[in-house]
C-alpha positions as CSV (number, residue, x, y, z in Angstrom):
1,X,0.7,-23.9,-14.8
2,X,-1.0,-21.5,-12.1
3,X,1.9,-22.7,-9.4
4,X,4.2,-20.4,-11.7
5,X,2.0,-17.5,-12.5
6,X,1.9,-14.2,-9.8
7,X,0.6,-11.0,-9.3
8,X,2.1,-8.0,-8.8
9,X,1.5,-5.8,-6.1
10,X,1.6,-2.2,-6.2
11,X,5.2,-1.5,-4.9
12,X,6.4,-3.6,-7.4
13,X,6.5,-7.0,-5.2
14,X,5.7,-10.3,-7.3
15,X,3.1,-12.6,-5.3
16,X,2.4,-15.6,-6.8
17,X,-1.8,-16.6,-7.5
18,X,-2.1,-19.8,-6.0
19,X,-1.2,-20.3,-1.7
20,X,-1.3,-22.5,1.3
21,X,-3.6,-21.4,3.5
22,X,-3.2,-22.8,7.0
23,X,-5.6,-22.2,9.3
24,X,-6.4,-25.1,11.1
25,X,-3.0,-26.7,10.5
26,X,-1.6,-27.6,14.1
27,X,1.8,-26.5,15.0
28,X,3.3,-29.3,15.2
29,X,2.2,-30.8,11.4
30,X,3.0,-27.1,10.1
31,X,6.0,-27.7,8.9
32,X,5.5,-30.9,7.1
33,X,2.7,-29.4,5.2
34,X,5.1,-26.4,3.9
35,X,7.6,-29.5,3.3
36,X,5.0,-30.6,1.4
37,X,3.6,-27.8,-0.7
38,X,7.3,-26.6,-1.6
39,X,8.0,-29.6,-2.6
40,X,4.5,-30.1,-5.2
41,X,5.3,-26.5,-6.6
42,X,3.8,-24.0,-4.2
43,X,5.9,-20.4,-3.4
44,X,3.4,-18.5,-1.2
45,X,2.7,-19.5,2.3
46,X,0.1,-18.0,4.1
47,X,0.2,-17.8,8.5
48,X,-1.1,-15.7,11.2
49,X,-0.3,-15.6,14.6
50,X,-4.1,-16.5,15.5
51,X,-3.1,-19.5,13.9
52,X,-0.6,-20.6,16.8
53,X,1.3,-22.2,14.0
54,X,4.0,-19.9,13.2
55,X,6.8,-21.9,14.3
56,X,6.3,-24.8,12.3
57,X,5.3,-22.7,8.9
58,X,8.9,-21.2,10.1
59,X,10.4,-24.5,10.4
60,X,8.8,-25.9,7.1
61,X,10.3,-22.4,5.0
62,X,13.5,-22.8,6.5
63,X,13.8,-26.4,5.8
64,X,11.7,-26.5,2.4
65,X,15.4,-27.2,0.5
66,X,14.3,-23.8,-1.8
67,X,15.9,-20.4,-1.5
68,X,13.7,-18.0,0.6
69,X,13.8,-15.3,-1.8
70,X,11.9,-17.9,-4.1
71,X,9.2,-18.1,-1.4
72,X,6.2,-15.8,-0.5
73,X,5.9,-16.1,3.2
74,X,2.2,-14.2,5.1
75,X,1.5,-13.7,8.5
76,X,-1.3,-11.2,10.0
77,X,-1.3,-9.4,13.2
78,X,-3.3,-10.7,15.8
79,X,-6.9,-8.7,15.6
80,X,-6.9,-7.9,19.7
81,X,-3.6,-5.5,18.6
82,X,-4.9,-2.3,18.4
83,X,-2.0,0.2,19.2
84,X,1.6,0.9,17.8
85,X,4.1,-0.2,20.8
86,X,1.7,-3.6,20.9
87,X,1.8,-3.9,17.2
88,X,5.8,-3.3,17.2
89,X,6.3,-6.4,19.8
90,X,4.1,-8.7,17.8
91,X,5.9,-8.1,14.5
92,X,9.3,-9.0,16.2
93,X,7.8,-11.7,18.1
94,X,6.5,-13.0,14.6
95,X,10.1,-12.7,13.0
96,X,11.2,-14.6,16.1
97,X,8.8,-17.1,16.3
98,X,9.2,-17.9,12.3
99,X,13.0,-17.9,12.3
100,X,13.3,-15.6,9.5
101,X,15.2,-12.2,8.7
102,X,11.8,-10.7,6.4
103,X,8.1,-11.9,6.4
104,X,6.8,-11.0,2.6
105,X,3.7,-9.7,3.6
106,X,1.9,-8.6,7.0
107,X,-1.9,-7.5,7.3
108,X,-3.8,-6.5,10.0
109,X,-6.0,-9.6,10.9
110,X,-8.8,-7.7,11.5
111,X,-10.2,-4.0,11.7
112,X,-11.8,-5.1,15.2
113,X,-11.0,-7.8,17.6
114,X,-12.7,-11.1,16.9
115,X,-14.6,-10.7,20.5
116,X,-16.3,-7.8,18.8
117,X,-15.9,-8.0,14.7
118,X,-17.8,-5.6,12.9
119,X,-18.8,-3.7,16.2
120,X,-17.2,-0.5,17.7
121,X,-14.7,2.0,16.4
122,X,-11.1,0.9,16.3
123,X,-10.3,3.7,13.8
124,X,-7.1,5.1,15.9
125,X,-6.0,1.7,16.8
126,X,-5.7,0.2,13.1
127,X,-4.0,3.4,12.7
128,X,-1.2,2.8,15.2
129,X,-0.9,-0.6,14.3
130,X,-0.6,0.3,10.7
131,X,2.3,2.7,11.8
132,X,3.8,0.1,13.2
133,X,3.7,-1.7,9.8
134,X,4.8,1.0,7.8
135,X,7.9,1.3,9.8
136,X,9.0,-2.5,9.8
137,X,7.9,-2.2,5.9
138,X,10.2,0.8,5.3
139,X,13.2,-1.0,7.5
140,X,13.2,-4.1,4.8
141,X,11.9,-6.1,7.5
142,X,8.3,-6.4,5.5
143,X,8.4,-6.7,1.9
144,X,4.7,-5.5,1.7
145,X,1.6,-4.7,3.8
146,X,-1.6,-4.6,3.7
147,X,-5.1,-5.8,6.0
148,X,-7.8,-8.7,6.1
149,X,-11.4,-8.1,6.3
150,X,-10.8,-4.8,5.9
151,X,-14.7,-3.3,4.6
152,X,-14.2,0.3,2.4
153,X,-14.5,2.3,5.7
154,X,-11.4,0.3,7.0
155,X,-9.3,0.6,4.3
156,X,-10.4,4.5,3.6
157,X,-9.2,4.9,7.7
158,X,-6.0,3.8,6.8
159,X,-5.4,5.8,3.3
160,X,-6.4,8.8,5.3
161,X,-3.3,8.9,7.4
162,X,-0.8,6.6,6.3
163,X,2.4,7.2,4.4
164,X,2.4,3.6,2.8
165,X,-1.3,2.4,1.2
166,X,-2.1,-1.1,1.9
167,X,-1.1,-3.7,-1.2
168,X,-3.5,-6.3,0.0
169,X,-6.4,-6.6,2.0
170,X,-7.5,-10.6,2.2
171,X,-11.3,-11.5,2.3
172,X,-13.7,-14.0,2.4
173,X,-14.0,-14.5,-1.3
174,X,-15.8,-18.1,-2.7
175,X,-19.2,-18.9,-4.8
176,X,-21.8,-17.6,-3.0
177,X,-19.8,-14.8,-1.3
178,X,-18.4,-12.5,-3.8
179,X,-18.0,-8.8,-2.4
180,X,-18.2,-7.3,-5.6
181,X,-18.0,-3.9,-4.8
182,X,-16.1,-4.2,-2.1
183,X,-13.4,-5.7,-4.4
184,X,-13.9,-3.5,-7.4
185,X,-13.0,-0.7,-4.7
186,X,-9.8,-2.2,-4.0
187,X,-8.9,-2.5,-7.6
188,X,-9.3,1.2,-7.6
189,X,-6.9,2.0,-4.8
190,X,-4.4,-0.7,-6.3
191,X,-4.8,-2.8,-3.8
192,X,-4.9,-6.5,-4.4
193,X,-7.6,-8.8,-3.1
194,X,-6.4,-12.0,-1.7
195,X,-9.4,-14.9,-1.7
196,X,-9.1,-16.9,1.7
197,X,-11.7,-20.3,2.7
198,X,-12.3,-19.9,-1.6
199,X,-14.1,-23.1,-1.2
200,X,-16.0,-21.8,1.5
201,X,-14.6,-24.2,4.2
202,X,-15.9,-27.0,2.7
203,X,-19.2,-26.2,2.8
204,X,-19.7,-25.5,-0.8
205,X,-18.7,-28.8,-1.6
206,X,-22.8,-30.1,-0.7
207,X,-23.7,-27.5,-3.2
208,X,-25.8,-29.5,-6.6
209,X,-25.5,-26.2,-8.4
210,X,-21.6,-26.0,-8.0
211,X,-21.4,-29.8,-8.5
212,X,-23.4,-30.1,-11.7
213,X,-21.3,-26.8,-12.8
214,X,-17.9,-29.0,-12.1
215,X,-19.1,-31.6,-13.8
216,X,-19.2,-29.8,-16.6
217,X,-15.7,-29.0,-17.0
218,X,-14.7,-32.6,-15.7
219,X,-12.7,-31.2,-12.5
220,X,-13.7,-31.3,-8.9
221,X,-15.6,-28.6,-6.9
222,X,-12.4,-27.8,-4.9
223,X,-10.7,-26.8,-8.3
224,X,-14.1,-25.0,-9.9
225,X,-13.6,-22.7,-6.7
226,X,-10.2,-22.1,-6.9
227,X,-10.5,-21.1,-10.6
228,X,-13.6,-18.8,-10.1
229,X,-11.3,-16.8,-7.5
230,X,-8.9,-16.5,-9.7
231,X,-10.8,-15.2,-12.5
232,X,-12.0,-12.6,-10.1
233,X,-8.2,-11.6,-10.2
234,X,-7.6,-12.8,-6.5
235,X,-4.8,-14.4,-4.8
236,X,-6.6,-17.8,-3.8
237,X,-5.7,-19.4,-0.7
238,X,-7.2,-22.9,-0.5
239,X,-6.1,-24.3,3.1
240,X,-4.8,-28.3,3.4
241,X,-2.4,-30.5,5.4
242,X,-3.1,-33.2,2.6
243,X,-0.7,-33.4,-0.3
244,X,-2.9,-34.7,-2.5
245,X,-5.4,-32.1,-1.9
246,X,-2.6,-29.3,-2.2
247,X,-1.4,-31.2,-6.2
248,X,-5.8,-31.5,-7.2
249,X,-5.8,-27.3,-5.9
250,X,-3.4,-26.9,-8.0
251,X,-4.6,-28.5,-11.4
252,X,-7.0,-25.4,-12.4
253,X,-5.8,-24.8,-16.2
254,X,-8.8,-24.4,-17.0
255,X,-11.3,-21.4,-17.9
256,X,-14.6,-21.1,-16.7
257,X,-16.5,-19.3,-19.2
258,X,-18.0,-15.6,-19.1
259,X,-21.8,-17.1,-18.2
260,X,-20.4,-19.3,-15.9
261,X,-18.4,-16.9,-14.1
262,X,-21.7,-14.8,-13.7
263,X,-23.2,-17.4,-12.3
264,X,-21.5,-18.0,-9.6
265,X,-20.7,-14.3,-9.1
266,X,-24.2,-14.2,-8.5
267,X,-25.0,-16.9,-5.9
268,X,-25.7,-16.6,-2.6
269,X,-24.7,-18.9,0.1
270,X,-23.2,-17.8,3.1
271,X,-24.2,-21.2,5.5
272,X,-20.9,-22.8,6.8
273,X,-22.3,-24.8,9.0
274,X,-20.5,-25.4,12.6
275,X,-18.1,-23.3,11.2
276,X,-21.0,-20.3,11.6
277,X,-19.8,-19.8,15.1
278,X,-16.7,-18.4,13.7
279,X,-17.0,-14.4,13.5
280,X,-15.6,-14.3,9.8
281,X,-18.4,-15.8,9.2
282,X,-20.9,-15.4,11.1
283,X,-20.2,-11.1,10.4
284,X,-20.9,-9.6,7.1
């Protein structure tokens, strides 16, 4: 079952395939819907403080009834943090906020604030935020590090001066968006590719291709999209509040096969809708 299955990243850290992403997720229904997720099977937890809902994921891993060393707890510095003694306040403030003594993994939101993603050069910013990283990593405070939306220039800004490399960098990853050398990059530098919105933020869902493809295999489109990212060797991070959602994303014991997979590694379809006005994805 995919709920027991990880990864593991290149310092040696286990991080299981399938999440809980959630974005979206208000505060205050946070920590039922870790309650929740624990309770169905899931280990790996995925937050950021853009999210405003730290507290309550906190509050749902604390009170989840399962050791936290069994869980896989995320959270992402905010993307307007762009030097080290700003970065070093926010990862305490995170700690704080969560209630916890470690956060398992902590990325850099964004190489450029969301008020101007994929515009100037925040080169020596990502790299002060990234010392403060390293240092909260190398304190046992972090179990691993790493970035989002990180493109190869990013992430080649970062190897050139750090003294930890990134283990993840989380992307956009779904049918119809499939970075694939962006990704094959990463698998060079050992650094794992986690898969967030893998169903394309619902979007996807009005899709006939993808929907005669699911039919197919007799599963829903939800779990066809969840399975093609983790055939691409992702960490896939559907986001829901719904429990019966979180049990159907789980259900992907399935394989898509080889044509299949090149299929949809080929499509294109990047419209999200309403959800365009958002800069992950309305930027490239």
């Amino acid at each position: 079952m995919i709920l027991n299955e990880s990864y593991t990243l290149s310092n040696g850290v286990g991080i299981p395939k399938l999440g809980l992403g959630t974005w979206f997720i208000d505060d205050d229904k946070a920590a039922q819907a870790v309650r929740d997720a624990v309770g169905i099977g899931y280990r790996n937890i995925d937050t950021a403080q853009a999210y405003g809902n730290e507290r309550g994921v906190g509050e749902g891993v604390r009170a989840g009834g399962i050791a936290r060393d069994e869980l896989f707890v995320s959270s992402k510095l905010a993307a307007e943090i762009k030097n080290y003694d700003d970065a070093v306040a926010a990862i305490d403030e995170s700690l704080v906020t969560m209630g916890l003594d470690h956060i398992d993994l902590m990325l850099i939101h964004s190489p450029q604030p969301w008020a101007d993603f994929r515009g100037g050069d925040y080169a020596e910013g990502n790299r002060q935020a990234w010392k403060a990283l390293e240092e909260a990593y190398q304190a046992g405070r972090l179990r691993a590090i790493g970035v989002s939306n990180f493109q190869r220039r990013d992430v080649e800004n970062i190897l050139s001066a750090c003294t930890v490399a990134p283990q993840v960098n989380q992307l956009l990853v779904h049918a119809g968006n499939t970075p694939v050398e962006l990704m094959a990059y990463c698998e060079e530098k050992g650094v794992l590719v986690e898969a967030y919105s893998p169903i394309a933020h619902g979007e996807i869902l009005k899709n006939p291709d993808v929907r005669a493809m699911a039919d197919q295999y007799s599963v829903t489109i939800p779990q066809l999209c969840i399975r093609y990212t983790l055939q691409l060797g992702t960490v896939s991070l559907p986001k829901t509040a719904d429990p019966e959602h979180m049990r159907s994303n789980a259900e992907v014991d399935f394989v898509i096969s080889e044509d299949d997979m090149a299929t949809l590694r080929g499509m294109h379809a990047r419209d999200y809708g309403e959800n365009s006005a958002f800069p992950v994805y309305s930027g490239t």
